[in-house]
N, C-alpha and C positions, 0 to 999 in steps of 0.2 A: 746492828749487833749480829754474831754468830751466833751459832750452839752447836756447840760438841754434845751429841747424843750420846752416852755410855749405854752401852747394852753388853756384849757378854767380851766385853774388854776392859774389865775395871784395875787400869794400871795409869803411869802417864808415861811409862818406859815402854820405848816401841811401837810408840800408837801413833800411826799414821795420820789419823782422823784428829787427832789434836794438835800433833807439830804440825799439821798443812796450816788447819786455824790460827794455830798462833801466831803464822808469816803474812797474816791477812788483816792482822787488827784485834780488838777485842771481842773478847768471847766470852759464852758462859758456858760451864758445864753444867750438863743436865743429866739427871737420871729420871725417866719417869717408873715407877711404880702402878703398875695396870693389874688391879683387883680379880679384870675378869680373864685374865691371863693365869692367874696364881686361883682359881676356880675353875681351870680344866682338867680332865679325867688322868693327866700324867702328871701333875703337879703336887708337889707336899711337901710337909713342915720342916725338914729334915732340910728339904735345896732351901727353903725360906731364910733358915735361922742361916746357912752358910751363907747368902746371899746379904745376910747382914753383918757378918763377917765383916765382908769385902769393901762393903760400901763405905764402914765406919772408918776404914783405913787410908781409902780409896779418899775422903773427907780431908782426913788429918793431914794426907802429902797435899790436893789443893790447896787446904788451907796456910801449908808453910812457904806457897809461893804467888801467893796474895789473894787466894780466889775460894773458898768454900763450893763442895757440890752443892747444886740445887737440887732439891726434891722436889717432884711433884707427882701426885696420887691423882691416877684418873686414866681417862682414855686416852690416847695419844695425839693423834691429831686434834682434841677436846684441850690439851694440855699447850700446844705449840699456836692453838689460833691464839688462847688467852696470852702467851708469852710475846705474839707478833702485833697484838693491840695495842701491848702495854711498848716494848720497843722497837718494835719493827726491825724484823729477822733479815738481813738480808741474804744468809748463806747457812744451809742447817751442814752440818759435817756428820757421819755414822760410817765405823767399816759396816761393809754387805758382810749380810747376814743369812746364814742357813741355819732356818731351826723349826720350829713343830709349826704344824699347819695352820695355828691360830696365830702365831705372828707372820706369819707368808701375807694373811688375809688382810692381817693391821698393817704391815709394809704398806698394801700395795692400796689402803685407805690414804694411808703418808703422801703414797707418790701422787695421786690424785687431788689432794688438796693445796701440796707442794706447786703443781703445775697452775693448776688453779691460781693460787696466790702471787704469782711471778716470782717463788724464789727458789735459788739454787739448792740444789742436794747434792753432794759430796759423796761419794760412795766408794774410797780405797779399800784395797784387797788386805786380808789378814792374814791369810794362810793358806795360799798357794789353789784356790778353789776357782774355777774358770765359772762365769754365768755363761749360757749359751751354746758350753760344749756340744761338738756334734760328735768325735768319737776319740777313746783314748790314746791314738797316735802322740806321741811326744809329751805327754802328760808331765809324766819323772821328769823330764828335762826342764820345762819350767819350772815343775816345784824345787825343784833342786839348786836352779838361777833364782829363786825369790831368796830362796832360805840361805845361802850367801851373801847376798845383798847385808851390806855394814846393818848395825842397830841404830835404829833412831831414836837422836839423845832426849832425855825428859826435859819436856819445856820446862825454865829454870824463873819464869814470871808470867804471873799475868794479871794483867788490871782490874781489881775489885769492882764490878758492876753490881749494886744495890739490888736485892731480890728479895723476897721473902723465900724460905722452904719450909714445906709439910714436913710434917711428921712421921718416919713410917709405921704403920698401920701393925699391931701384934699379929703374930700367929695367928692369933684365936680371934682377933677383929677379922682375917680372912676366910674365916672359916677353916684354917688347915688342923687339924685333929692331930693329936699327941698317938705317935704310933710307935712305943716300946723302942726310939733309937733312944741307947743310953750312952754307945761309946762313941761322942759325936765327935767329927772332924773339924780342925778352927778353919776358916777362911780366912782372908787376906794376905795380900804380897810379902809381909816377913815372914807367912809361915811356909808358903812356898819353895821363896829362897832358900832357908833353913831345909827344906824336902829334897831342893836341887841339888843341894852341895851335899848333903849326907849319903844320898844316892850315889852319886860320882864317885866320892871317894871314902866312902864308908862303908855303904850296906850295901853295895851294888857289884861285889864282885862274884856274887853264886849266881845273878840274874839268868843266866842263861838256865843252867837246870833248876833254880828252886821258884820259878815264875810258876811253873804249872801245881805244883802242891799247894793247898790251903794253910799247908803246916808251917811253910816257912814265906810264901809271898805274899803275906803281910807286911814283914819287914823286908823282904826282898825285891820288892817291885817299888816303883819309884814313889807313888800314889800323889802324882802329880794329876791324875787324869780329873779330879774334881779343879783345881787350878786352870785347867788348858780350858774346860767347860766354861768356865766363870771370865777366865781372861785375865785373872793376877799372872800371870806369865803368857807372854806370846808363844807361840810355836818356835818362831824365829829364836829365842833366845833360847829356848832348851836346844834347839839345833845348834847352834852357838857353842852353848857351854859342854854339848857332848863333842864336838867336833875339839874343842880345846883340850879336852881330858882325853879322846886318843891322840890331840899330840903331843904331852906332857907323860903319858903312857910308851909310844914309842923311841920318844929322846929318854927318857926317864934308865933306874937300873934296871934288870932283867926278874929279879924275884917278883912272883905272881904275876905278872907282867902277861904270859898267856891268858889265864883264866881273866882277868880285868878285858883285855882287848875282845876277848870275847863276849863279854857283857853289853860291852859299848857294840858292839857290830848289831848285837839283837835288838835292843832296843832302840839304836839309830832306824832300823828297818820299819821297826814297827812305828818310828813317828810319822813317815811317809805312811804308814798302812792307817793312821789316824786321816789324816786329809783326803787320802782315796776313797774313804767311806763318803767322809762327809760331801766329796762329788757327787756319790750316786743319787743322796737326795736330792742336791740342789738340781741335778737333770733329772731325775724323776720324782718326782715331791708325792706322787698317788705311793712312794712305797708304805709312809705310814698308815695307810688304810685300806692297802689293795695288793694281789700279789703281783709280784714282779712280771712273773711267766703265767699268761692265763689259763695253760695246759691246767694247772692245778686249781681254777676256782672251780667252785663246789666238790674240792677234795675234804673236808673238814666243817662246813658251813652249816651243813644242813642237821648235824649233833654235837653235843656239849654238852659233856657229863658235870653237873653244877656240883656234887658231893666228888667227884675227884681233886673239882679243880680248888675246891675249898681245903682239901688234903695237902695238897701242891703248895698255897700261899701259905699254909700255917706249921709246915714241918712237921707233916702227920701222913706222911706216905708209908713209911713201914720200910723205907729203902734209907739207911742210916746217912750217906752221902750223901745224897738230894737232899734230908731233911738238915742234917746237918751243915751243910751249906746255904737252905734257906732261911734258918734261925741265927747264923751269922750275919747273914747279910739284914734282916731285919735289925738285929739290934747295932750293926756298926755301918750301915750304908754302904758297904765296900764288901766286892769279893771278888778273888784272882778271875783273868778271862777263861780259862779254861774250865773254872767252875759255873760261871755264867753259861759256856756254852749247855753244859751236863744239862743243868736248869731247864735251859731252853728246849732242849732235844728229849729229853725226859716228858716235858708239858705236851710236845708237838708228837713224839712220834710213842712214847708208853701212853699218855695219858689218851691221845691224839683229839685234843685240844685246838681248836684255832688258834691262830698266834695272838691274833688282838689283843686277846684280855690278858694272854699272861706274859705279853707285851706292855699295855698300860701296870699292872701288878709292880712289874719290873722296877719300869720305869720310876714309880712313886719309890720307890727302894733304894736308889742307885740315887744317893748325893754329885756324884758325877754323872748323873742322868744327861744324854749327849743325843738328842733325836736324830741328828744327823747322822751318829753311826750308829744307834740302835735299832734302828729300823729294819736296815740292810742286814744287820751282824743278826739279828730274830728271823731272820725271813730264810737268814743261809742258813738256819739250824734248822729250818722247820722244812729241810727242801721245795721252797718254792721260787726258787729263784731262776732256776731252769741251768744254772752255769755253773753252781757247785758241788762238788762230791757230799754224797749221800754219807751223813756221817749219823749213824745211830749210837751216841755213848751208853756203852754197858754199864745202868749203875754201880755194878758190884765191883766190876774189874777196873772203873775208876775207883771207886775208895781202896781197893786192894795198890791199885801203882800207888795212888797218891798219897796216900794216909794207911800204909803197911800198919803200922801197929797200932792204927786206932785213935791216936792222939787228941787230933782233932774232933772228931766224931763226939767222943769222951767230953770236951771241955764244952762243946754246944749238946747235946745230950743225957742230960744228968740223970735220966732215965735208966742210961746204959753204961756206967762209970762201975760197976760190976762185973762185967761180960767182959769176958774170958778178948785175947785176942785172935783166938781161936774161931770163936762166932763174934767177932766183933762186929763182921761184915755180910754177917747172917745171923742175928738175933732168933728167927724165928726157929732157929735149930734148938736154941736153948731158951725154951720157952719159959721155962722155970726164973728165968733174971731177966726176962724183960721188965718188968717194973712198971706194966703201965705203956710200953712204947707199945704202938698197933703194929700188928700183922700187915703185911703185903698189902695194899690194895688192887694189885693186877699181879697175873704171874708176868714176871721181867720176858723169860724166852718168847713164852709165846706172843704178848704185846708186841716183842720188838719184832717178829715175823709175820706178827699181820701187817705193823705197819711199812716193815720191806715189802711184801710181796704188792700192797695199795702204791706206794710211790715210787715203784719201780717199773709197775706196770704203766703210767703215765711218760717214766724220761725212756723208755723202751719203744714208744709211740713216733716211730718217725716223721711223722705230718706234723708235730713241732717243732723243727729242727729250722724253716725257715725264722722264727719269732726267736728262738736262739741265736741264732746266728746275729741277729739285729743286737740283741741283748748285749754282747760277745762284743762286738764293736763300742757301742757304746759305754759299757759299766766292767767289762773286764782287767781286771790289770794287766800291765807290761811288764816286761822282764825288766831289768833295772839298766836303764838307761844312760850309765855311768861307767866308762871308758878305766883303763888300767891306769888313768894319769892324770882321772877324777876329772873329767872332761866328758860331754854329752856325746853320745855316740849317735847315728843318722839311725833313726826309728826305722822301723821293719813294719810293714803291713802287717797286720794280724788277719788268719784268715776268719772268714765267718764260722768255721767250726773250729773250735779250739779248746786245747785243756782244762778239765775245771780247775774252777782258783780256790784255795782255802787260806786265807788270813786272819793273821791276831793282832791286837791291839796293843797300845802301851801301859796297860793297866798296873 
């Protein structure tokens, strides 16, 4: 017998790891459910209930083509001896996987017992992520020859093998605690599709400028990015179906035809800027718990204001932006990248905060919780990375660009649904309507110049620059590797000192 391991591919369109098995014989599908994986410090209720989503649906398409998922609850290799007793496994199939350090550690239990037990491990690639890279020469180029490559059809049969499945386990049997998400996201493959095609040709023609405002990219941004996490859609086929809509767009008539082409241009960029994140873990896996650039340990380590950071998680800063973007995202799991970054950069360099914690914070928050690229995307806010531009955002003068007249602010603030939009973005000028919201907890200027003149005076320190340079090679991005006739162009050396890089995501 086989087993297709599902892990963060729950589809049957596209999935490498199951058309391979199905040209092999019979299989079972499996999903295991691991307790003590859904019991670490970035895990919560919120990914749980989408993860049940997925699975239910993920159930229904096996089951219309003769085969129901298996469940099983437990440890993993605890899970595949009991399955290889009962039928003796000859081939386990899984795409490789990059994700938080407690399945790095369960993998590499797998690969151990695997070898052990004389059977094969299958391990195709999902989205364009190299194991073993040594430096990002020619990177674009392959990912760019993957995400071409035809789709692979949904296996359309497979042989009902007799199993029993578990149960999965509630919420509250995991211990995940109910955390004030009310406006929760559905999972599974129909709602994705329905996300993909609305985006393309519906909500996705402001994407270029209304991505960065809270006001409008919620319906402006695709909000696939919970999907791409989970695996109801490959990479490959949003590459796919954007790649069809600029060409249905260019043969198409000319009205709006600009502003659309430019939609698709951005956000094709930033699907390539999703799998370059998630390279830098898979070659550095210490980023979730370690800085990138060691110039900067014991920049933040050694203090940690507990009543700031308790201000930060609970939308109680006294800065209407930050808090208003963190009481959205509490109650709806989602909020544009640009506010994420504010978040970050606020925790890291006003509050001057370790990343960790309001890293894990995040994480439990973010239904599209993405270790791969969250790690890196917290690390480049909080300048430790050693390669990217120092970006300290001004709370005030983001909610002034992004939310001019307050809107936002207002519908997460009920506090301040009085004030003036005059002080909208300064409550504390009219103290008289604040209502209850707190005062400042730091002054914004001077925090943000103490903490320029601290991590400034570190990338100013030329005796890093060798540990850069290494950095630079290996985790840097390239210029786009993509010829005038969409054809790979011959990569160019990068030198070891090179430009910092600042990128966004597909959120």
């Amino acid at each position: 017998m086989q087993v297709v391991w599902f892990k963060r591919d729950l589809r049957i369109q596209d999935n490498a790891a199951l058309a391979m098995a199905a040209q092999n014989g019979d299989l079972l599908p499996l999903y295991i459910l691991e307790p003590v994986l859904w019991n670490q410090a970035d895990m919560n209720r919120r990914q749980y209930q989408f993860l049940t989503d997925c699975l239910a649906e993920l159930d229904q398409v096996l089951q219309k083509i003769g085969q129901r998922l298996i469940i099983k609850v437990g440890d993993a290799v605890d899970v595949l001896q009991q399955l290889d007793s009962i039928n003796s496994i000859t081939a386990l199939w899984s795409h490789q996987e990059t994700w938080n350090g407690w399945t790095y550690s369960r993998d590499q239990r797998v690969k151990a017992w695997i070898k052990k037990s004389n059977i094969l491990w299958h391990q195709p690639v999902q989205n364009g992520v190299i194991r073993h890279l040594k430096e990002r020469n020619g990177w674009a180029s392959h990912w760019h020859a993957l995400m071409n490559k035809p789709l692979l059809l949904a296996t359309d049969k497979i042989n009902k093998i007799e199993h029993d499945s578990d149960f999965l386990p509630s919420a509250k049997m995991l211990g995940l605690k109910d955390d004030n998400y009310t406006a929760c996201q559905q999972g599974g493959r129909s709602e994705a599709l329905s996300l993909l095609n609305s985006f393309l040709y519906q909500r996705g023609e402001g994407y270029t400028k209304e991505m960065s405002s809270p006001v409008t990219a919620f319906d402006s941004c695709s909000r696939l990015s919970s999907h791409l996490a989970f695996g109801t859609l490959s990479m490959r086929e949003v590459f796919h179906a954007v790649e069809q809509r600029r060409q249905e767009l260019k043969n198409g008539p000319p009205a709006s035809k600009r502003k659309w082409l430019s939609a698709i241009r951005s956000y094709s960029g930033r699907l390539r800027w999703h799998c370059h994140f998630i390279q830098k873990l898979e070659d550095e896996t210490c980023l979730e718990f370690e800085n990138l650039h060691s110039a900067y340990n014991n920049l933040r380590e050694q203090v940690f204001n507990a009543e700031h950071f308790e201000a930060w998680k609970t939308g109680l800063t006294g800065y209407p932006m930050v808090d208003a973007c963190m009481r959205a995202l509490i109650s709806t799991g989602w909020i544009n990248f640009r506010m994420r970054a504010m978040l970050a950069s606020f925790a890291s360099y006003h509050l001057w905060l370790h990343w960790r914690q309001p890293a894990l914070h995040l994480a439990r928050l973010f239904v599209d919780y993405e270790p791969r690229i969250h790690y890196a995307q917290i690390q480049m806010q909080s300048g430790t990375t050693g390669i990217n531009s120092i970006r300290i955002n001004n709370p005030i003068k983001q909610g002034i660009d992004h939310d001019p007249e307050g809107i936002f602010i207002r519908q997460w603030l009920p506090e301040l649904r009085n004030m003036s939009t005059k002080h909208i973005h300064k409550p504390w000028e009219c103290p008289s309507k604040m209502n209850g919201y707190p005062m400042p907890i730091i002054d914004e200027k001077t925090a943000r110049k103490s903490a320029s003149d601290k991590i400034y005076s570190i990338c100013k320190n030329t005796a890093h620059q060798p540990e850069t340079g290494q950095i630079v090679i290996k985790h840097a991005s390239r210029k786009s590797t993509m010829n005038k006739n969409n054809g790979p162009k011959k990569p160019k050396k990068t030198p070891a000192k090179a430009k910092p890089i600042q990128g966004e995501l597909p959120f």
